[in-house]
ROBAKE-162804 format. One record per residue (C-alpha): x, y, z. Coordinates in nm, 3 decimals. Layout:
BEGIN
R        px        py        pz
R         X         Y         Z
...
% end
This chain:
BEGIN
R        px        py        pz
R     9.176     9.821     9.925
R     8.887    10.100     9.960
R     8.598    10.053    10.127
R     8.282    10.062     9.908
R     8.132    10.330    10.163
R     8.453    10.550    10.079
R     8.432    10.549     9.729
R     8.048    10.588     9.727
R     8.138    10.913     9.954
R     8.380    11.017     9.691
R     8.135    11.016     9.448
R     7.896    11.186     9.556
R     8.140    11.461     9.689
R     8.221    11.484     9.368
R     7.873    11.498     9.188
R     7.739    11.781     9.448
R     8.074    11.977     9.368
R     8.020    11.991     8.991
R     7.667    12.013     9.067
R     7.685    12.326     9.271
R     7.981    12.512     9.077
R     7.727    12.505     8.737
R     7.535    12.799     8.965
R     7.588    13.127     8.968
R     7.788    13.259     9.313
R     7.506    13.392     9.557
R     7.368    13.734     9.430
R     7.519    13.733     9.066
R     7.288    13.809     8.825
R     6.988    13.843     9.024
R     6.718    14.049     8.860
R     6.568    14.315     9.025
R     6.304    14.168     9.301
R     5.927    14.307     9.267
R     5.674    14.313     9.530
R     5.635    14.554     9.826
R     5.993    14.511     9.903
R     6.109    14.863     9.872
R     5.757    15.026    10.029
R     5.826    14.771    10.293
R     6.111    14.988    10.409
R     6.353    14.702    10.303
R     6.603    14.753    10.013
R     6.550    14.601     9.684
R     6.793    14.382     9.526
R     6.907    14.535     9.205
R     7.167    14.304     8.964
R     7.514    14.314     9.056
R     7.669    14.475     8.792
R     7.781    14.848     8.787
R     7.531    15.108     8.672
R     7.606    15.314     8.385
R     7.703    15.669     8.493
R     7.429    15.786     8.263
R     7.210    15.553     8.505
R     7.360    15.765     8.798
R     7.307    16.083     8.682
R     6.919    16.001     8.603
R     6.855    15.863     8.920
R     7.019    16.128     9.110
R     6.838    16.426     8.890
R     6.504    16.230     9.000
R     6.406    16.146     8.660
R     6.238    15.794     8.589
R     6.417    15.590     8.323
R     6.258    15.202     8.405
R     6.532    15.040     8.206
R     6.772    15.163     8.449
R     6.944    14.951     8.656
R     6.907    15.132     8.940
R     6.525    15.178     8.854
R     6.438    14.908     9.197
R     6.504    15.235     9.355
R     6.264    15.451     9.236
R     6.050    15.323     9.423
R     6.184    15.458     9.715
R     5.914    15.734     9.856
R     6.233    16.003     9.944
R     6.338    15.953     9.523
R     5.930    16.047     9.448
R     5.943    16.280     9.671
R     6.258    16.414     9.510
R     6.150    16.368     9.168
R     5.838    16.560     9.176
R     5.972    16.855     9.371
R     6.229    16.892     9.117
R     5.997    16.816     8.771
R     5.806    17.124     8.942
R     6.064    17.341     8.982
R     6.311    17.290     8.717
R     6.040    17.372     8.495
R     5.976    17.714     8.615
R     6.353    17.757     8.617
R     6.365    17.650     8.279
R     6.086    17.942     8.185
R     6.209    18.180     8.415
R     6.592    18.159     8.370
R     6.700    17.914     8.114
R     6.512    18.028     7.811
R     6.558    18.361     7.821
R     6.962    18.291     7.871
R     6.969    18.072     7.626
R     6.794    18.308     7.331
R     6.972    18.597     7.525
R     7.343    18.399     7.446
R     7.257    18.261     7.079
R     7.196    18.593     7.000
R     7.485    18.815     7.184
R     7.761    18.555     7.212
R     7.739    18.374     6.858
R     8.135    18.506     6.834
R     8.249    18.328     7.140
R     8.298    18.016     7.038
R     8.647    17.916     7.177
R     8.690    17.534     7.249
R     8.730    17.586     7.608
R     8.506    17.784     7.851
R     8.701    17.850     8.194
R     8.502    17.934     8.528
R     8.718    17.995     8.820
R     8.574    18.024     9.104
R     8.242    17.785     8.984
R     8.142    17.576     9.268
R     7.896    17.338     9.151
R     7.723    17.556     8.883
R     7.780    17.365     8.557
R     7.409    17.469     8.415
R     7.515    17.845     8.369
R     7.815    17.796     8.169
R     7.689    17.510     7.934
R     7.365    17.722     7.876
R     7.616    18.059     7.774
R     7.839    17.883     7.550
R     7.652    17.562     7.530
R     7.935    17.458     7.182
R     8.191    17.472     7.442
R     8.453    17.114     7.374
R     8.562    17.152     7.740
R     8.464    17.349     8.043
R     8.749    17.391     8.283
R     8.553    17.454     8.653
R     8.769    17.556     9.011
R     8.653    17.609     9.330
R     8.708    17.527     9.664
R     8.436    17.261     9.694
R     8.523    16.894     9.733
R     8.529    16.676     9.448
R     8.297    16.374     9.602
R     8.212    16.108     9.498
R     7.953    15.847     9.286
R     7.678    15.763     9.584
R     7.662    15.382     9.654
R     7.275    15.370     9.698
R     7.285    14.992     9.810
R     7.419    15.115    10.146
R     7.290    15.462    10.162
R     7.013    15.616    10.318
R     6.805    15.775    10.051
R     6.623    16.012    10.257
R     6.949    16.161    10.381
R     7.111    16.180    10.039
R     6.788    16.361     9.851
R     6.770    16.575    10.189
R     7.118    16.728    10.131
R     7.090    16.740     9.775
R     6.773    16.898     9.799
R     6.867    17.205    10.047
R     7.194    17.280     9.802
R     6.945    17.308     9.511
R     6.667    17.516     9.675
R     6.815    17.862     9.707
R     6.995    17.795     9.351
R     6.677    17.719     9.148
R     6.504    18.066     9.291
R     6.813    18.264     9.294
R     7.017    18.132     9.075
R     7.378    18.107     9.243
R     7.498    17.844     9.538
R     7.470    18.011     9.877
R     7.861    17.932     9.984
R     7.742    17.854    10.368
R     7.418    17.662    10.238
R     7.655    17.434     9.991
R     7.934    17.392    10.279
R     7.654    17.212    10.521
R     7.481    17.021    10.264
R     7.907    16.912    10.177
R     7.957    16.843    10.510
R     7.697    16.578    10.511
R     7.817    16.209    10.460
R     7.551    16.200    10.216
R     7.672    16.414     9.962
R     8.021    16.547    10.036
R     8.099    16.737     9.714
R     7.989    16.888     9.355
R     7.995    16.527     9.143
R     7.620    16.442     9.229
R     7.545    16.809     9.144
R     7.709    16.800     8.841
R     7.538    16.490     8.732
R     7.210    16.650     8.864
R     7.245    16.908     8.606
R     7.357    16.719     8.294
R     7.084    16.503     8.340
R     6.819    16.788     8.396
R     6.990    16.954     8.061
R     6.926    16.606     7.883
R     7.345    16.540     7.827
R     7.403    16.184     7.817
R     7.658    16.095     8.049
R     7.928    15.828     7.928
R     8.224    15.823     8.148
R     8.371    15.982     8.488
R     8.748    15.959     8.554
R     8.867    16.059     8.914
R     9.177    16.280     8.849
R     9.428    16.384     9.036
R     9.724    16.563     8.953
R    10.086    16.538     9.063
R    10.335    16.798     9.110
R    10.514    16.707     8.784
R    10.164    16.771     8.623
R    10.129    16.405     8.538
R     9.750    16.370     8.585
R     9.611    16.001     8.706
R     9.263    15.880     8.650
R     9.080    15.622     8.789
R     8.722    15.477     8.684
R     8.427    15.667     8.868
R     8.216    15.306     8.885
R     8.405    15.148     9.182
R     8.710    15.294     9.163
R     8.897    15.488     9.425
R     9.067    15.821     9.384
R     9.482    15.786     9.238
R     9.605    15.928     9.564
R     9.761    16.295     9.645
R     9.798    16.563     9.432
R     9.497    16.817     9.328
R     9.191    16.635     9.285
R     8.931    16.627     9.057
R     8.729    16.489     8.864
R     8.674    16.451     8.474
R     8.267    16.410     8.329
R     8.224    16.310     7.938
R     7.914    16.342     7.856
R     7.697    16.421     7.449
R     7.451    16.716     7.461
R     7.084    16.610     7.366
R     7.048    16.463     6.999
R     7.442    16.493     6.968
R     7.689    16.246     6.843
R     7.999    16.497     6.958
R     8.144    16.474     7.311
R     8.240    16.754     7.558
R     8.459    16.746     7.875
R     8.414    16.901     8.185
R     8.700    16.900     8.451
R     8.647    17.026     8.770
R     8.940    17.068     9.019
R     8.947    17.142     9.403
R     9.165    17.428     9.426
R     9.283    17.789     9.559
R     9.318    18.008     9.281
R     9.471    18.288     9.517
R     9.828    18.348     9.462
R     9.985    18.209     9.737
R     9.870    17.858     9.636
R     9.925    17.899     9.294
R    10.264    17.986     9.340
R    10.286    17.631     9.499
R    10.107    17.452     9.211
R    10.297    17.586     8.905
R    10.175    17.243     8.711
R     9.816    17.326     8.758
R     9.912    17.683     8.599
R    10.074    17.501     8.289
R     9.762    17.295     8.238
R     9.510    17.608     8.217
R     9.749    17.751     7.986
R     9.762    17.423     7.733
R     9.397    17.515     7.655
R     9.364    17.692     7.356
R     9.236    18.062     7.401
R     8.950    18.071     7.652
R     8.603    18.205     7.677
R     8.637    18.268     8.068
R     8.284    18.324     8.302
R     8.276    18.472     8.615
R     7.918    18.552     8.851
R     7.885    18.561     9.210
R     8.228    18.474     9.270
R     8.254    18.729     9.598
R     8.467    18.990     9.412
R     8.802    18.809     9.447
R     8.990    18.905     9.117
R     8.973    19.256     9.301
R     9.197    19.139     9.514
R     9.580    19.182     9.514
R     9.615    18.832     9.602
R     9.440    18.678     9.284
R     9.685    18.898     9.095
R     9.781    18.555     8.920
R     9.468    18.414     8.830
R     9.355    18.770     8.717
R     9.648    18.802     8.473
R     9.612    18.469     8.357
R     9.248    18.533     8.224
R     9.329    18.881     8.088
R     9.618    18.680     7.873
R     9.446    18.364     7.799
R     9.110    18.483     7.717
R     8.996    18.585     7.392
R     8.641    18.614     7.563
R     8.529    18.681     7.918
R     8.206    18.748     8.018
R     8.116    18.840     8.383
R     7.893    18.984     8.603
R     8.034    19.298     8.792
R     8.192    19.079     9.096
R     8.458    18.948     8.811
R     8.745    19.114     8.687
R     8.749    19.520     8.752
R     8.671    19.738     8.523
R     9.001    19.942     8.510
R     9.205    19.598     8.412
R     9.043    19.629     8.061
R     9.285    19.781     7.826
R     9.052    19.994     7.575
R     9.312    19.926     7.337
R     9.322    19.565     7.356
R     8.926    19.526     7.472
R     8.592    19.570     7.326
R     8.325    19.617     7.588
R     7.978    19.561     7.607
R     7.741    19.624     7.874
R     7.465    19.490     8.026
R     7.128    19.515     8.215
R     7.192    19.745     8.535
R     7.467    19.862     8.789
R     7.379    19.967     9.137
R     7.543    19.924     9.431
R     7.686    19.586     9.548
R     7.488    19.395     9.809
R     7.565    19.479    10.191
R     7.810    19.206    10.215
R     8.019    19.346     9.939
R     7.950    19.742     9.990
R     8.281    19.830     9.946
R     8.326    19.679     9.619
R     8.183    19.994     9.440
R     8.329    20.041     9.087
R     8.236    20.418     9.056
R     8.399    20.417     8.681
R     8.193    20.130     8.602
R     7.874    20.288     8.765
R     7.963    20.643     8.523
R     7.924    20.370     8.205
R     7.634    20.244     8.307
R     7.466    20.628     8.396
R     7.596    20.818     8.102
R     7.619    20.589     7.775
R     7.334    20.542     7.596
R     7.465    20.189     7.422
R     7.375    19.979     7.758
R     7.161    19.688     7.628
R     6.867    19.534     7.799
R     6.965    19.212     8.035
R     6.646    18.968     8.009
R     6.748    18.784     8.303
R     6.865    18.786     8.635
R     7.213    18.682     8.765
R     7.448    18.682     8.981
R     7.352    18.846     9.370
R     7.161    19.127     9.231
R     6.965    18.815     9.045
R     6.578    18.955     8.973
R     6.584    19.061     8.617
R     6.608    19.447     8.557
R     6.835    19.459     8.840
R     7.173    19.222     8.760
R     7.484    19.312     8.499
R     7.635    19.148     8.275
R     7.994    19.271     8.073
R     8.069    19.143     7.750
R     8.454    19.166     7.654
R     8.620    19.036     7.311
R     8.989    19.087     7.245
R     9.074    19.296     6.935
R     9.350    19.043     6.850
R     9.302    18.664     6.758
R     9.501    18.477     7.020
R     9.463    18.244     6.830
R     9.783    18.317     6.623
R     9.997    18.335     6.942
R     9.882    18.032     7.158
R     9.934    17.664     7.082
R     9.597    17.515     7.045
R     9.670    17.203     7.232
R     9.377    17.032     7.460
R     9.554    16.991     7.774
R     9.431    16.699     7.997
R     9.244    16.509     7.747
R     9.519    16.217     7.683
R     9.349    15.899     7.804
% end
C-alpha cells in the first residue's frame, strides 16, 4: 500500500507540471521591453518571432517605422546616427541625381519597356536600374560581389554593421557608382559581407515594399534551389544568389530582382553553360551597363558581349559598355548622349576615337542632365541609347526564366 506522503508528492508533482506547462516557454512572446534598456548599452528584448523582410529593409535603410518589430532597436544611438546621416543625404541625392534621371528616362526611354532589365557587371547598384526602367517585371543583376546575408541584429554589433554600411554608401551617394576597393573592405567585414543589406537599403530608400527573399543557388543541371531569407540557410553549392520580391510605392504589381555571384568572362562561362540558358529564358532584354571598368572590350567577355548584342532589344550604357564598332548600323539605332572625353587615368587606353568623331562632328548629340558613370559631374558623363530595328520579340520565347516557386 502507498504511503500517504507518496501520493501527496504525486500530486503535487502533478499540479506544478500542468501548472507550469499552461506558460509560455521562457522568451516566447515577450513584448518589446521599454525603459533605458537600450541607452543603457544593453540589448532590448524584441518578440521572438521573425521580422518581416519589409521590417529588415526599413531598419537597415535607417528609416523609423514604430510598428516594426525590430523598432526596440531604433533606439540604438549608431541606428540615429545612421538614420539622420542618410535622411540628409539621400535627399540631396534624390535632387541632385534621382530626379533629373528619372524625368530624363520617362521622357527618352518610354520605348524600352521589355519585362526584363539585365545589368552585368552591377555590384550592388539596384537604385540606377529601377530609376531607368523603373516598369521593369525583373531585373537580372551579376557581379562578383558576395551574395550575404539577412543581419541577425540580436547578436550583432550595431555600430560595426552601420559603420560598414555607411563607408560603402558614402562615395556612391556623391559620385554615384561603388568604388570596387571601397565595397571589397566594407565586404570583407563580418558585419556586412555582401550586396543583400544594400539592396534592401535601396528598396527601402525608393519606398518598394519588400515581401519575400529566397536564397538561390543554382546547380549545374540549372535546377535552381531556394531557401527562406528569415532563418534559413543557403541550399548548398552551385552559383549563389539571391532572389528580392518586392511592390513599387502605391503598387499592387510585383517585380523580381535576382542577383547572382558570378564571372561573366568567358572562361567561366564556358564552365556554367546552365547559368547561360537561364539569361537566355528571359524574354528580350533592356540591358544597362555604367562604370563597369570597360570589360565587354575585352576579348575574353566575347560571350557575355554577344549574348547582349543577341538578347537585347535595348541597351543603354555609358561609354565603358559595349564598343562602339560592335553596333551594326544596320541592325542598331543610336542615340547619343551628354559628352565624350577621354577615359579617366585608370582606363586611358580605352579611347574609342570613332566614338569621340560622333560626339565632335554630329550635331544630333542631346543634352545629358545628369552625371554618371566615372566621368559622373553633369556636363561631363555619356550616355548611348541603342534600340534594335527588329522586334525580337517574334524570334525569342517569352518565357520568365527562374520565377517557378
Amino acid at each position: 500500500m502507498r504511503n500517504p506522503r507518496t501520493s501527496l508528492f504525486y500530486i503535487l508533482t502533478i499540479l506544478v507540471t500542468l501548472s507550469l506547462g499552461s506558460y509560455p516557454s521562457w522568451g516566447e512572446g515577450s513584448e518589446p521591453v521599454s525603459g533605458n534598456g537600450a541607452s543603457a548599452g544593453l540589448q532590448p528584448v524584441v518578440k521572438k518571432t521573425n521580422p518581416s523582410y519589409n521590417d529588415y529593409a526599413l531598419f537597415i535603410a535607417g528609416i523609423s517605422h514604430p510598428e516594426s518589430s525590430l523598432a526596440a532597436y531604433q533606439t540604438g544611438s549608431a541606428w540615429l546616427q545612421f538614420s539622420s546621416f542618410m535622411n540628409q543625404r539621400w535627399e540631396g541625392f534624390q535632387k541632385s541625381q534621382l530626379a533629373p534621371m528619372t524625368e530624363w528616362a520617362s521622357r527618352e526611354l518610354s520605348l524600352a519597356r521589355t519585362t526584363t532589365a539585365f545589368y552585368p557587371f552591377s555590384g550592388a547598384d539596384f537604385v540606377n536600374v529601377y530609376t531607368l526602367f523603373p516598369h521593369a517585371r525583373t531585373y537580372l543583376m551579376v557581379a562578383l560581389e558576395p551574395v550575404g546575408e539577412l543581419p541577425d541584429f540580436s547578436a550583432l554589433e550595431q555600430g560595426d554593421f552601420f559603420a560598414s554600411l555607411q563607408r560603402s554608401l558614402y562615395a556612391y551617394l556623391y559620385i554615384d557608382y561603388f568604388s570596387t576597393a571601397r565595397m571589397e573592405a566594407s565586404m570583407a567585414k563580418a558585419e556586412l559581407k555582401g550586396v543583400l543589406p544594400v539592396l534592401l537599403f535601396f528598396l527601402a530608400r525608393e519606398k518598394a515594399r519588400v515581401l519575400d527573399i529566397r536564397y538561390c543557388v543554382m546547380k549545374p543541371d540549372g535546377a535552381m534551389e531556394k531557401a527562406p531569407a528569415a532563418g534559413g540557410e543557403s541550399p548548398g553549392p552551385g552559383i549563389p544568389g539571391v532572389r528580392i520580391v518586392f511592390a513599387g510605392p502605391g503598387s499592387t504589381e510585383n517585380q523580381t530582382i535576382y542577383y547572382f555571384q558570378c564571372n561573366l568572362q568567358n572562361g567561366s562561362l564556358s564552365r556554367k553553360q546552365q547559368f547561360v540558358s537561364f539569361l537566355k529564358s528571359f524574354g528580350p532584354l533592356t540591358t544597362f551597363t555604367k562604370s563597369a571598368s570597360y570589360l565587354l572590350f575585352s576579348p575574353y567577355s566575347s560571350d557575355i558581349r554577344e549574348l547582349i548584342l543577341d538578347r537585347s532589344q535595348y541597351v543603354l550604357q555609358d561609354d565603358s559598355g559595349i564598343p562602339l564598332k560592335y553596333f551594326d548600323p544596320a541592325v542598331w539605332n543610336l542615340k547619343f548622349y551628354g559628352a565624350y572625353s577621354s577615359p579617366t587615368s585608370l582606363f586611358k587606353n580605352r579611347r574609342q576615337d570613332d566614338l569621340a568623331e560622333v560626339y565632335n562632328k554630329r550635331t544630333d548629340v542631346n543634352l545629358l542632365p545628369f552625371g554618371i558613370g566615372y566621368h559622373y559631374q553633369a556636363g561631363t558623363s555619356n550616355l548611348i541609347f541603342a534600340s534594335k530595328k527588329a522586334n525580337l520579340g517574334a524570334h525569342l520565347e517569352l518565357t520568365f526564366g527562374g520565377e517557378e516557386e
